[in-house]
N, C-alpha and C positions, 0 to 999 in steps of 0.2 A: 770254465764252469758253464755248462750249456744251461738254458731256462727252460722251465718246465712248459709242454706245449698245452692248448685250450684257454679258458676263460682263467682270468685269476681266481683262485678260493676266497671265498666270503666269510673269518671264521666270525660265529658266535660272540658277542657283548662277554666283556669281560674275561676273555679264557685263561690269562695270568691266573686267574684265583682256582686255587683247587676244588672239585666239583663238591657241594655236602657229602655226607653219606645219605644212605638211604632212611629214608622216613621213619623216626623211632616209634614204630608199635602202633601205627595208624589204625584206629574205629572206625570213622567213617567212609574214608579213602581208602581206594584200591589204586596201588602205584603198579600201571600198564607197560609194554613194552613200546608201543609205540602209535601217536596220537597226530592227526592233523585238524586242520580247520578248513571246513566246509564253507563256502559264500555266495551271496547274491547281495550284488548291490551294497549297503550297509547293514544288512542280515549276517552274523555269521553262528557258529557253533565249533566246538572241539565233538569230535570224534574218537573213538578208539577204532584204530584198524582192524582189532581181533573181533572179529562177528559176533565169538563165541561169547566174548568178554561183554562185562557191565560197561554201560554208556554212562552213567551218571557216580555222580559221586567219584569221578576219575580222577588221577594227575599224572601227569608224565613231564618229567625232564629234559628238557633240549639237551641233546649232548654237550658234552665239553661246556660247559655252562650254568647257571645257576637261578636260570628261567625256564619258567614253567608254563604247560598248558592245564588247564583244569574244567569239568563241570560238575557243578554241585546242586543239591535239591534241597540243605536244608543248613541252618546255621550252623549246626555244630560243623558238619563239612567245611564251610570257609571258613567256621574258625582254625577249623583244625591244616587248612592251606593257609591261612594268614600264618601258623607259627611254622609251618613246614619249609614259608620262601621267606623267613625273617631272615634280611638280610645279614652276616657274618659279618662283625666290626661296624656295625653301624653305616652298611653304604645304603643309598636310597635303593626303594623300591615303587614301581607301580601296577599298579592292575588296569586292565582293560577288560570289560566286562559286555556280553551281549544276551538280552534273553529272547534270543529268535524264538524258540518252541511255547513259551508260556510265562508267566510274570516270577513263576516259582524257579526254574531251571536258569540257573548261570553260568556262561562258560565262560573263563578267564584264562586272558595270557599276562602272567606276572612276571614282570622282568625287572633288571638292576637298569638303571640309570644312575647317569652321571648331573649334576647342577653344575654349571659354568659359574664365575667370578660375577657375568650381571644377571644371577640367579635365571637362567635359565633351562631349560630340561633338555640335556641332550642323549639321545640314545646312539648313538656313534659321533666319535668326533666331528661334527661339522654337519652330522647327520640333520636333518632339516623333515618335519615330517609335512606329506602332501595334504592340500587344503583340503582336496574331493573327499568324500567321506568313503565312496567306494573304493579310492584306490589306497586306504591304508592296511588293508588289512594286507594284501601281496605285498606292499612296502615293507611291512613289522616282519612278515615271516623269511623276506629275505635276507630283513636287520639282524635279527635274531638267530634266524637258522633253522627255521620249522615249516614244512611243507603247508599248502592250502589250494584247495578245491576249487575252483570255478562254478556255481552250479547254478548259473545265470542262462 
């Protein structure tokens, strides 16, 4: 059996669990084709790639996976993303949350974690997140599996 050549693949938190379906009949949200996060420093934002497309009030799916990116402008949006990434079976969930552009705009990566036995939060096994406050946001997206900007 020969092994596959380059780096190893990184896949996405959780990929055992089969992906939701799409969004039931979302009002506020516009679920996009595809969303990164932009950064400086402890600064970041979700973005939508499609120019064309709405910046706010976004969500998009990490593939293969059952975390998400999002930014919102108003409650009913994050309520309506709180029940969108409620997690299936009762596993945990958390948000990460930045509002670089202004007090009102939120953009969130909501992802499933895991609680260890001495109640701790782990997002890969053994996964360990970095102290510096700038280097987690390339840390999450490569835990996860979601591209991000440099715009430092």
């Amino acid at each position: 059996m020969s092994q596959p050549h380059g780096p190893p693949q990184i896949l996405p938190l959780f990929t055992q669990q089969p992906p939701l379906p799409p969004l039931a009949h979302p009002t506020f949200l516009t679920e996009i084709e595809f969303a990164v996060i932009m950064y400086s420093g402890a600064n970041w934002k979700v973005v939508n790639m499609d120019r064309n497309g709405p910046q706010k009030n976004i969500i998009w799916r990490i593939p293969g996976s059952n975390n998400f990116l999002a930014r919102v402008v108003c409650a009913q949006a994050y309520g309506e993303l709180n029940r969108a990434v409620g997690p299936p079976g009762g596993n945990a969930i958390r948000a990460f949350v930045n509002n670089w552009e202004d007090d009102v705009t939120l953009s969130a990566v909501a992802c499933c974690i895991r609680v260890n036995e001495q109640g701790k939060v782990e997002y890969v096994p053994g996964g360990v997140r970095p102290e510096r406050q700038e280097e987690f946001v390339p840390w999450l997206g490569g835990t996860l599996g979601f591209d991000v900007v440099d715009m430092g």
